[in-house]
Backbone as XML, in Angstrom:
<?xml version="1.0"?>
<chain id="A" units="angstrom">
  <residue number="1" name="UNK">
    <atom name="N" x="14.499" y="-51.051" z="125.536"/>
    <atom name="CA" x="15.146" y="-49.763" z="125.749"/>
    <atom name="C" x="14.899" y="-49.272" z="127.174"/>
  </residue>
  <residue number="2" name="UNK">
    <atom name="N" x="13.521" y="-49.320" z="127.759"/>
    <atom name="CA" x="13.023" y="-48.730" z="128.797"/>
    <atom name="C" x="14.181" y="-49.513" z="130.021"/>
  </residue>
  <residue number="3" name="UNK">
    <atom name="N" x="14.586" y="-51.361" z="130.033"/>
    <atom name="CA" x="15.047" y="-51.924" z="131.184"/>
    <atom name="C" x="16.851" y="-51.290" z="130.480"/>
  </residue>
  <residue number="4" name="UNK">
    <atom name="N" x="17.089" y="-50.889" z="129.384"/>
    <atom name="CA" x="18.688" y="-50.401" z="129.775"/>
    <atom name="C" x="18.699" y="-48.987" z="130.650"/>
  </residue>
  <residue number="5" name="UNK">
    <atom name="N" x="17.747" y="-47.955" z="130.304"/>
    <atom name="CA" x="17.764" y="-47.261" z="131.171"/>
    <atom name="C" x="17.330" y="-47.047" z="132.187"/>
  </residue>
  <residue number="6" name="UNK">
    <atom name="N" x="16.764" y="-48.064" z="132.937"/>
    <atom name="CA" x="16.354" y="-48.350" z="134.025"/>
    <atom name="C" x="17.624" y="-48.954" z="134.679"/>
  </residue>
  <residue number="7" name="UNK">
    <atom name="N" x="18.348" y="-50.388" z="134.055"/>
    <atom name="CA" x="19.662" y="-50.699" z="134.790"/>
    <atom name="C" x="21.093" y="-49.914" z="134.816"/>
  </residue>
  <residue number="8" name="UNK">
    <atom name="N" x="20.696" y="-48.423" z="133.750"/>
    <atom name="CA" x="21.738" y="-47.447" z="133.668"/>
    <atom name="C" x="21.435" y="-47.124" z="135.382"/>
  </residue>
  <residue number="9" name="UNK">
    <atom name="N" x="20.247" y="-46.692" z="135.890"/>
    <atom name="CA" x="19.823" y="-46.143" z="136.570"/>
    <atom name="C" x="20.971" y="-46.347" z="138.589"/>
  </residue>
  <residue number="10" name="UNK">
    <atom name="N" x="20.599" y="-47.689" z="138.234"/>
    <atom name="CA" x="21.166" y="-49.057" z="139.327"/>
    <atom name="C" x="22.842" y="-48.510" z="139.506"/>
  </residue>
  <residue number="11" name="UNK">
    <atom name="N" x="23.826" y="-48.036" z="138.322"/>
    <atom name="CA" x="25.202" y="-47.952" z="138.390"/>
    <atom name="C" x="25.422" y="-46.872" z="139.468"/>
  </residue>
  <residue number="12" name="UNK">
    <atom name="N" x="26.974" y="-47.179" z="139.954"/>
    <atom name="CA" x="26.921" y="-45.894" z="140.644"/>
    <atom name="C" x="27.944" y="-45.122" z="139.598"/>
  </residue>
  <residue number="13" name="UNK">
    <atom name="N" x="27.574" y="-43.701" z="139.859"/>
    <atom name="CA" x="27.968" y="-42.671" z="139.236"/>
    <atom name="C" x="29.651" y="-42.729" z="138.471"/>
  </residue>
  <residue number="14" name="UNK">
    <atom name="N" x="30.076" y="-43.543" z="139.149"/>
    <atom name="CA" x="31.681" y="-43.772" z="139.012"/>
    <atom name="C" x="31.682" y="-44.679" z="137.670"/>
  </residue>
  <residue number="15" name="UNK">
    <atom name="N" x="30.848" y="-45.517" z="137.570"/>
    <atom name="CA" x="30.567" y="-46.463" z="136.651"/>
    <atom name="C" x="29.586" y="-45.735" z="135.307"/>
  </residue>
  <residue number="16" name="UNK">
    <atom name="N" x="28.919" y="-44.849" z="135.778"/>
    <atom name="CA" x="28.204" y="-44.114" z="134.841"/>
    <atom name="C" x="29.397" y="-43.475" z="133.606"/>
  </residue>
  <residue number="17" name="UNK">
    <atom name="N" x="29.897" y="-42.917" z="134.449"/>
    <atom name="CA" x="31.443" y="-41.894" z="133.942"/>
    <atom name="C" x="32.356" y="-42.775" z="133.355"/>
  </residue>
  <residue number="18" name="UNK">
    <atom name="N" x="32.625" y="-44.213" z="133.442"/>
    <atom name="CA" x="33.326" y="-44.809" z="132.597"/>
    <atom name="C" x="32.800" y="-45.554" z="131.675"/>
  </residue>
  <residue number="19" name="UNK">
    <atom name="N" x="31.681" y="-45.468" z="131.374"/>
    <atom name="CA" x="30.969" y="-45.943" z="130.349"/>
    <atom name="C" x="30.848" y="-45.243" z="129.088"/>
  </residue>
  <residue number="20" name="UNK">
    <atom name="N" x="30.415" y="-43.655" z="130.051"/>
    <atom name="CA" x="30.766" y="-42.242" z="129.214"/>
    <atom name="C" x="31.747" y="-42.327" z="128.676"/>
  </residue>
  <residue number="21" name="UNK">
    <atom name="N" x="33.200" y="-42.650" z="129.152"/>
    <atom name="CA" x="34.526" y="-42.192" z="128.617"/>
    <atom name="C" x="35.100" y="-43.147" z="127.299"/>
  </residue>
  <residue number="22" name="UNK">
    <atom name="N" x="34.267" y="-44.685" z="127.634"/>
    <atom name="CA" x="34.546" y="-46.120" z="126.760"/>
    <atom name="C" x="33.981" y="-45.348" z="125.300"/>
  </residue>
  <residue number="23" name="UNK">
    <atom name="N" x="32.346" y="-44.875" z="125.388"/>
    <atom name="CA" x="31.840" y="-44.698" z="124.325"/>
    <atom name="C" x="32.608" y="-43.234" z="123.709"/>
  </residue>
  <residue number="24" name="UNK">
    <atom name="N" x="32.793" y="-42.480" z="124.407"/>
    <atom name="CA" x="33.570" y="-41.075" z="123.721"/>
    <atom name="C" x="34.738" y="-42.062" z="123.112"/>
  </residue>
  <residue number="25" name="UNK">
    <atom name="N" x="35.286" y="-42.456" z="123.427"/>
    <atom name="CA" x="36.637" y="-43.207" z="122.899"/>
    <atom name="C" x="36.214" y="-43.851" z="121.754"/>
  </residue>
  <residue number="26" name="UNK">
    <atom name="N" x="35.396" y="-44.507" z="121.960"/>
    <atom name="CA" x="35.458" y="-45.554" z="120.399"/>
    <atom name="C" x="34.307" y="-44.729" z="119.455"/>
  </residue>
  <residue number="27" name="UNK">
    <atom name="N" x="33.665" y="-43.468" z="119.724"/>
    <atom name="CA" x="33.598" y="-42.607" z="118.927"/>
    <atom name="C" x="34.700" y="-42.253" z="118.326"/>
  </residue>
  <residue number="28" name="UNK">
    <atom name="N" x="35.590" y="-41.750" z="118.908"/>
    <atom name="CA" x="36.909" y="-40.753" z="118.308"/>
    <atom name="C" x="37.775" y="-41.845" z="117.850"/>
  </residue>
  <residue number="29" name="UNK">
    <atom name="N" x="38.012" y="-42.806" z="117.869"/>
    <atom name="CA" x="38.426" y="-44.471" z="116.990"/>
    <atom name="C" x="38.125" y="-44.423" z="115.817"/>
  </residue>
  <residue number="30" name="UNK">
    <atom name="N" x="36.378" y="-44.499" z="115.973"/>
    <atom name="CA" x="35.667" y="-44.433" z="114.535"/>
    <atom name="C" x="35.963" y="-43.142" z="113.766"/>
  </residue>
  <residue number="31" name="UNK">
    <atom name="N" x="36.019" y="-42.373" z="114.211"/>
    <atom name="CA" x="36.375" y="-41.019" z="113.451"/>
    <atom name="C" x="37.700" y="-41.099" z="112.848"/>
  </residue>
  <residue number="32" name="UNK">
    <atom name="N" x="38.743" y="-41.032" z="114.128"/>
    <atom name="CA" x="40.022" y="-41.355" z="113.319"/>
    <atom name="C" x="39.900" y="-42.547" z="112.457"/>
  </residue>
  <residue number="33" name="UNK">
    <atom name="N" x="39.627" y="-43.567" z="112.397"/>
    <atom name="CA" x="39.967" y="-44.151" z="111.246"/>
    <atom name="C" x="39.044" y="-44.064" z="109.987"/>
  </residue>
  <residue number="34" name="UNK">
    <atom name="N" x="38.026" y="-43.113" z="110.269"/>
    <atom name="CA" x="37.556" y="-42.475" z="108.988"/>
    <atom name="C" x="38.280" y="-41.518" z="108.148"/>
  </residue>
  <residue number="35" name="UNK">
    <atom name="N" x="38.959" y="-40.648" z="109.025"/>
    <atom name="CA" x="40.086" y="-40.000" z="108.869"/>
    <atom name="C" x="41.467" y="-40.717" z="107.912"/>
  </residue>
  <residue number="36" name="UNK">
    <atom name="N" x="41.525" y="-41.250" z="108.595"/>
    <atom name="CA" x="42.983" y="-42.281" z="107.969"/>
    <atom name="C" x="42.649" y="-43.096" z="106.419"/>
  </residue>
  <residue number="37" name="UNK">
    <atom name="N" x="41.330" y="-43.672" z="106.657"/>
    <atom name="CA" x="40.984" y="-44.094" z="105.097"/>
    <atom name="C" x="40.232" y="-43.073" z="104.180"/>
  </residue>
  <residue number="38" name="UNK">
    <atom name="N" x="40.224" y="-41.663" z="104.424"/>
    <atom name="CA" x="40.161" y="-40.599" z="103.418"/>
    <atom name="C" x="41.710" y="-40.219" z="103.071"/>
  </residue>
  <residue number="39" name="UNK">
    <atom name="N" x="42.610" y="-40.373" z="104.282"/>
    <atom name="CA" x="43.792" y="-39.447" z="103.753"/>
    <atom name="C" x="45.003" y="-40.759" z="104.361"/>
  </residue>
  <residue number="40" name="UNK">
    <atom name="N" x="45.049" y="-42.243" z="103.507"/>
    <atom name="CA" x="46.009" y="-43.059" z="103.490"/>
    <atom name="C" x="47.454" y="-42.233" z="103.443"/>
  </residue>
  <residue number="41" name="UNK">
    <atom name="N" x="48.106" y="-42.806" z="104.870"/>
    <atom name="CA" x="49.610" y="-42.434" z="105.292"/>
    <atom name="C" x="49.605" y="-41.067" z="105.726"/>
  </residue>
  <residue number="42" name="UNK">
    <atom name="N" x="48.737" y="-40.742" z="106.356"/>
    <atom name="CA" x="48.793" y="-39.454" z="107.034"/>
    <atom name="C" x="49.327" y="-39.649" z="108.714"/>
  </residue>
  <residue number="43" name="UNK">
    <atom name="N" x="50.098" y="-38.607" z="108.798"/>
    <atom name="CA" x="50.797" y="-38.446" z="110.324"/>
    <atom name="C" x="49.862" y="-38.519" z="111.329"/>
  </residue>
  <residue number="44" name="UNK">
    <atom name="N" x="50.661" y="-38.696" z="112.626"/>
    <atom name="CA" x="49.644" y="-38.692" z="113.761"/>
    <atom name="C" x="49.204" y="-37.185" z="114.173"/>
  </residue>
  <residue number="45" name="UNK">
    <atom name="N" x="50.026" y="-35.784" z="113.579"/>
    <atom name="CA" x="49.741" y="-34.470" z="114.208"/>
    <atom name="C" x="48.876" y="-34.755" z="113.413"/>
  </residue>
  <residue number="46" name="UNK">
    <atom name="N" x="48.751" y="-34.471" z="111.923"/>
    <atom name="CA" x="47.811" y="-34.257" z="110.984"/>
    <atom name="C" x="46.417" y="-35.196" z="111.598"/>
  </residue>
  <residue number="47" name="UNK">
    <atom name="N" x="46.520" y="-36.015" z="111.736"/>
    <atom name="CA" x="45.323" y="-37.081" z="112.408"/>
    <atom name="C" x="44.636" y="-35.861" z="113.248"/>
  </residue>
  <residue number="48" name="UNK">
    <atom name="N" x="45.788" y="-35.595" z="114.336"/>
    <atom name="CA" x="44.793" y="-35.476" z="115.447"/>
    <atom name="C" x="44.265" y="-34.325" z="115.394"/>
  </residue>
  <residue number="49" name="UNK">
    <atom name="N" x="44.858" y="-32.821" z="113.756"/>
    <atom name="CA" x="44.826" y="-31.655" z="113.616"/>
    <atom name="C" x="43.171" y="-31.661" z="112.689"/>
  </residue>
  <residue number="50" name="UNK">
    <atom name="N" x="43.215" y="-33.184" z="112.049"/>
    <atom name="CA" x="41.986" y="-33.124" z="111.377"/>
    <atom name="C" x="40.792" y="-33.712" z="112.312"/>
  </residue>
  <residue number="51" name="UNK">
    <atom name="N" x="40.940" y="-34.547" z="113.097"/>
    <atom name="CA" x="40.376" y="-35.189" z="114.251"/>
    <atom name="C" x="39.573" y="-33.694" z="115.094"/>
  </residue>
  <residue number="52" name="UNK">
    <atom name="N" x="40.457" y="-32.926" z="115.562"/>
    <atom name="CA" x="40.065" y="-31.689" z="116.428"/>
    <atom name="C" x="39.158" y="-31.006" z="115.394"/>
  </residue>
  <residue number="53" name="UNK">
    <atom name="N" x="38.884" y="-30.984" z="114.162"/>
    <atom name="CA" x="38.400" y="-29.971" z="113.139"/>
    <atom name="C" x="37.051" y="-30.504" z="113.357"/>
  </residue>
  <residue number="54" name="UNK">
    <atom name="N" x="37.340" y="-31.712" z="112.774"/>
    <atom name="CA" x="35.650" y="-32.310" z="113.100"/>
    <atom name="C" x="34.768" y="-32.327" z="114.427"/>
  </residue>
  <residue number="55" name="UNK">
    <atom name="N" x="35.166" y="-32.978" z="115.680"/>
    <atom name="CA" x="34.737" y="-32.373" z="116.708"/>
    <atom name="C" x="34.014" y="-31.188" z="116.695"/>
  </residue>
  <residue number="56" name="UNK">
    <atom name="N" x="35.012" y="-30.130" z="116.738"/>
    <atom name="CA" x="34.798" y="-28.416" z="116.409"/>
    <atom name="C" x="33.786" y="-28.325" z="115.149"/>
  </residue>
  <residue number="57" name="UNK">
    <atom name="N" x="33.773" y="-28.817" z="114.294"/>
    <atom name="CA" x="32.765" y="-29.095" z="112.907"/>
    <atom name="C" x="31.373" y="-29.167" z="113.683"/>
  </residue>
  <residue number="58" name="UNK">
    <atom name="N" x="31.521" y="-30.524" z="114.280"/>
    <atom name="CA" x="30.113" y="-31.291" z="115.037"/>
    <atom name="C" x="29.463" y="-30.732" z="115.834"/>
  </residue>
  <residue number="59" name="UNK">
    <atom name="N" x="30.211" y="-29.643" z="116.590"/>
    <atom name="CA" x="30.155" y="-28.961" z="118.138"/>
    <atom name="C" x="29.694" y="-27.880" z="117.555"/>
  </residue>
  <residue number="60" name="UNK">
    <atom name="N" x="29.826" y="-27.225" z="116.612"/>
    <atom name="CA" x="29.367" y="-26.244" z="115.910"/>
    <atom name="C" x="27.683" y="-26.408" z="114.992"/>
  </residue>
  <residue number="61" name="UNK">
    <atom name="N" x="27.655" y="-27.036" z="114.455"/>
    <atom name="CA" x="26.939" y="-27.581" z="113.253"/>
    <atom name="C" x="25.449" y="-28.940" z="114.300"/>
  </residue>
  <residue number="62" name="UNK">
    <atom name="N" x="25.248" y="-28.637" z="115.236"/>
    <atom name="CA" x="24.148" y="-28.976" z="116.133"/>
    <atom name="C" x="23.461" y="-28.730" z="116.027"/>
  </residue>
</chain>
């Protein structure tokens, strides 16, 4: 653990920030398709209306 955040350390900042953005993403992947296999054949608004709830759920509930 100690040498990943040590070679986090080494990136430059530009690279820091897209690492950030990879893992936010395939967070919100995993979510939506947790989403999708609670509520089979649901729309993409509805997705992204239940998608935003949870976020807001998570962001709240800290």
């Amino acid at each position: 653990m100690a040498d990943d955040s040590e070679q986090l350390g080494y990136l430059k900042p530009e690279q820091k920030v897209l690492i950030a953005i990879d893992m936010t993403d395939g967070c919100l992947r995993i979510c939506a398709d947790g989403i999708r296999q609670q509520f089979p054949g649901i729309g993409d608004a509805e997705l992204l209306e239940k998608l935003r709830e949870r976020l807001e759920w998570a962001k709240l509930n800290r």
